[in-house]
C-alpha positions in Angstrom: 0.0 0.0 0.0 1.0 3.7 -0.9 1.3 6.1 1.3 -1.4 8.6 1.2 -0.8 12.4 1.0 -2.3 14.9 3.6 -4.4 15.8 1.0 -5.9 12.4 0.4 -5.5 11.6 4.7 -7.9 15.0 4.5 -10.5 13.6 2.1 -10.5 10.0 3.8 -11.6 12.2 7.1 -14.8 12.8 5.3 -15.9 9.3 3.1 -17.4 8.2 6.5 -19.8 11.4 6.5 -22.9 11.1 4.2 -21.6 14.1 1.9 -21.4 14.4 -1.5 -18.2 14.9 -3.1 -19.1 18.7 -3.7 -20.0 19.1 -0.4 -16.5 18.0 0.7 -15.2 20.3 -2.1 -16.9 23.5 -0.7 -15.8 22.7 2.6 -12.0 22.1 1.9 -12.0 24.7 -0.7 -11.1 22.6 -3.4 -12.9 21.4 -7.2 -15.5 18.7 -6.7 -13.0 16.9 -9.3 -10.0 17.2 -7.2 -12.2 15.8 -4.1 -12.8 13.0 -6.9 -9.2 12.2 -8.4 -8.2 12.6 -4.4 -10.9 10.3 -3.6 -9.9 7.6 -6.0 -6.2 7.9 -5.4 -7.5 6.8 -1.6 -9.8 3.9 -3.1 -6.5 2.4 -5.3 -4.0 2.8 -2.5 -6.2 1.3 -0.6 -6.8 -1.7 -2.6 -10.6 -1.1 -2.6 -13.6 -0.2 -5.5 -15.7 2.1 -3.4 -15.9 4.8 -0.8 -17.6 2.1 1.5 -15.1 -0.7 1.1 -12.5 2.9 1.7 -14.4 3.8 4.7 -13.9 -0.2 6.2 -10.7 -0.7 5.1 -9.1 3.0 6.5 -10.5 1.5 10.1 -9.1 -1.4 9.7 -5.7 -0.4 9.5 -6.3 3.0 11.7 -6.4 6.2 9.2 -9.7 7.1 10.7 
């Protein structure tokens, strides 16, 4: 597994919440798209498909 950057640590800190990925945009003050590409640089160095499997896998090991 890949490190993750802050800025993909930051946008795993909110997969867990029910918000879309513009919502997490607006409140990190980035694109929807870079919440996106940031969002599925998580999901492949995480080995995982979706934000759920993300969510489960990130507690597994301890990121959130």
């Amino acid at each position: 597994m890949s490190s993750l950057t802050v800025a993909e640590l930051r946008i795993l800190g909110y997969l867990p919440t029910h918000l879309s990925f513009r919502e997490i945009a607006e409140r990190t003050y980035v694109s929807a798209n870079t919440v996106k590409t940031q969002a599925n640089a998580v999901y492949r160095k995480l080995d995982v498909s979706c934000r759920s499997e993300a969510v489960t896998r990130a507690r597994e090991i301890g990121l959130i």
